[in-house]
N, C-alpha and C positions, 0 to 999 in steps of 0.2 A: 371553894371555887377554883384556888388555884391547880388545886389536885386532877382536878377536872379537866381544865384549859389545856394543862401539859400533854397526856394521852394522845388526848385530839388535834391538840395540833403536831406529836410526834405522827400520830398516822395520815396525818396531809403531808406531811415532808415525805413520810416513806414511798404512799403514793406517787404525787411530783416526781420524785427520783426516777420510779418504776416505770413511771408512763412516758420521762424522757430518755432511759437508758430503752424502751420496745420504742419508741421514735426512732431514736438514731440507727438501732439494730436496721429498723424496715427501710431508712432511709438510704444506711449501707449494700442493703439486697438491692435495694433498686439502682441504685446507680452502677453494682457491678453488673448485673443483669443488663441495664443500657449499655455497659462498654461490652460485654460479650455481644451481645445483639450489634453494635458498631464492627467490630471484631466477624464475625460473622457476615455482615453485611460486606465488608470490605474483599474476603474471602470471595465468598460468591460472584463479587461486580470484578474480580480480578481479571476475567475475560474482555472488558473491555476498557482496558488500560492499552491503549494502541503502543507498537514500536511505531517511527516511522521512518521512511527510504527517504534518501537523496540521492538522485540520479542526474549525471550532469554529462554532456558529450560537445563535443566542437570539432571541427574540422575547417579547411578553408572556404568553404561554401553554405555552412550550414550549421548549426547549435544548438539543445536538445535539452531541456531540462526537466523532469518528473520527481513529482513527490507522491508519497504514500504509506496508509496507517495499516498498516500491521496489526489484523484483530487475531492470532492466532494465541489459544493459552497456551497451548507449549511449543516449542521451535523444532518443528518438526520438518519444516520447510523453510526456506531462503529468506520467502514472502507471502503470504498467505491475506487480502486486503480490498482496501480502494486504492484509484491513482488516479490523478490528475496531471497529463502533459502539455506541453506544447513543443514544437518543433517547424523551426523558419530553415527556408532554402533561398539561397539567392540561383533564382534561374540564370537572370541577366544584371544588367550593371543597372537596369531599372526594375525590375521586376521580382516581387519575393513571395517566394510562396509556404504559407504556413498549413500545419497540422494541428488541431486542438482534442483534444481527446479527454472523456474521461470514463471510467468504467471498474472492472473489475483485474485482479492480476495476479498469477499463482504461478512463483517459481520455486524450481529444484533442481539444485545443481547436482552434476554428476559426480558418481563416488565408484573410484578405482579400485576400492575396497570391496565394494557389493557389486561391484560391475554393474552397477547402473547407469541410464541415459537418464539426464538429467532434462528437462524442458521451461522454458516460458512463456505463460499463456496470455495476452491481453484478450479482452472481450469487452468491449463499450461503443459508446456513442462519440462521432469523430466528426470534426468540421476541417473540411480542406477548403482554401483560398488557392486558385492559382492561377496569374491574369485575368480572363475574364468566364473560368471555370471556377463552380464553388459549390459543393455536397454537402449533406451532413445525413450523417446517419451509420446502419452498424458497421464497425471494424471488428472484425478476427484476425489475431496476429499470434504465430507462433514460431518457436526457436527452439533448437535442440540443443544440447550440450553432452560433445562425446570427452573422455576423459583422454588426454596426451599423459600425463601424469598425476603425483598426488594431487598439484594446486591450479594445473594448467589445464583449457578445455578448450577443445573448436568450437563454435559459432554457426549453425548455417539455419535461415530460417525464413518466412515469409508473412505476407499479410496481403488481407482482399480486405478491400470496401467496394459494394458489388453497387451496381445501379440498382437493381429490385428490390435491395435492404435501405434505400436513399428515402429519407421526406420529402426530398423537391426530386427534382428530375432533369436530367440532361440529356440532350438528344443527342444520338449517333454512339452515347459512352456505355461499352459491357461492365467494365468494373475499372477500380483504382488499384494497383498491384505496388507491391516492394519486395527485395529480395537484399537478403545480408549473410556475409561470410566474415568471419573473425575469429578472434582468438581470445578469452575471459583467464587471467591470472587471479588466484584467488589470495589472497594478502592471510585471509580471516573471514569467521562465519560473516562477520559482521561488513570488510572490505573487499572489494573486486574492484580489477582495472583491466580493460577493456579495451581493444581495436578492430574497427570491422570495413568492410567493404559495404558501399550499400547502391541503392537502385530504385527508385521510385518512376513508375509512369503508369499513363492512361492508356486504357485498352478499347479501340474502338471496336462498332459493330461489324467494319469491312476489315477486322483482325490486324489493323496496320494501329502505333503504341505512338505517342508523344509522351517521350521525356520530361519528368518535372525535375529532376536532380538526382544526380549521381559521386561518388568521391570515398574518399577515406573519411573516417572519424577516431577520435580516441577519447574516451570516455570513464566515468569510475562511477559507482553504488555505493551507498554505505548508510548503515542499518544500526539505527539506535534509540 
């Protein structure tokens, strides 16, 4: 009998063994197979791993702050994104007039190298407050950048929020205009500091402008 017992149960241990060393085996396939497929996965979503922008400006009449994510995979441009701003004006010693904004935004700084102009584009949805004037609706704003040197650029640029592009409506007003002239030092891909001249007013339909704010600003960007 004992002769017997021994065989059969050496060929159950053998088995056991064999059926836990192709367990472990299959067990190791799968879980490398999930960390590739993570690996993988990680690869692929690498596109929307945002940078994002910090844009700050002040001057004596007025204060400027914008954020924004950076979906670009490779850094081909400055900014390539969304943004969300806002931007207050003190007209008068009571009265303050804000800009809210938020939309799309694609800059590229000029390179003295490739002789290039460099540009910045806003495109969104914008809400102005100012006294007892208030809009909302599309902004287009654009900026050039010509190269003085390697790190140094001029500034000159503009922006319309038109009445026909508005949700609500104001009577007597063709559009909302701004104009900027400055100067962009470039530190790094990533820092810029900045001073500009700027101009905001309303454009009526008898071609005559009420002034919302005018002044100097100095301002920086920075991208991380």
């Amino acid at each position: 009998m004992k002769a017997l017992v021994l065989p059969r149960l050496k060929s159950l241990l053998i088995g056991a063994v064999s059926g836990v060393l192709c367990l472990s085996f299959s067990v190791t396939a799968q879980a490398e197979g999930a960390f590739l497929s993570i690996d993988e996965v990680e690869t692929e979503t690498g596109f929307y791993q945002p940078d994002f922008l910090l844009e700050l400006g002040y001057g004596p009449d007025m204060s400027h702050v914008e954020i924004g994510m950076d979906f670009q995979k490779e850094q081909s441009m400055g900014f390539a994104g969304l943004y969300f701003s806002r931007t207050e004006y003190d007209m008068t010693a009571t009265e303050t007039a804000t800009m809210t904004a938020v939309g799309i935004r694609g800059l590229k700084y000029s390179s003295p190298i490739n002789d290039t102009v460099g540009a910045d584009l806003h495109l969104g949805i914008n809400q102005t407050k100012a006294g007892n004037y208030e809009r909302t609706g599309i902004e287009f704003a654009l900026s050039f950048y010509e190269s003085i040197n390697d790190s140094t650029s001029m500034i000159i640029g503009f922006s319309f929020r038109p009445e026909f592009l508005a949700f609500d409506w104001n009577e007597g007003v063709i559009t909302e205009s701004g104009y900027e002239l400055g100067i962009n030092h470039q530190f790094s891909p990533q820092l810029n500091l900045f001073a500009k001249y700027y101009y905001e007013n309303l454009w009526q339909d008898n071609f005559t402008s009420d002034r919302i704010n005018d002044g100097a600003m100095l301002g920086v960007n920075y991208l991380f």
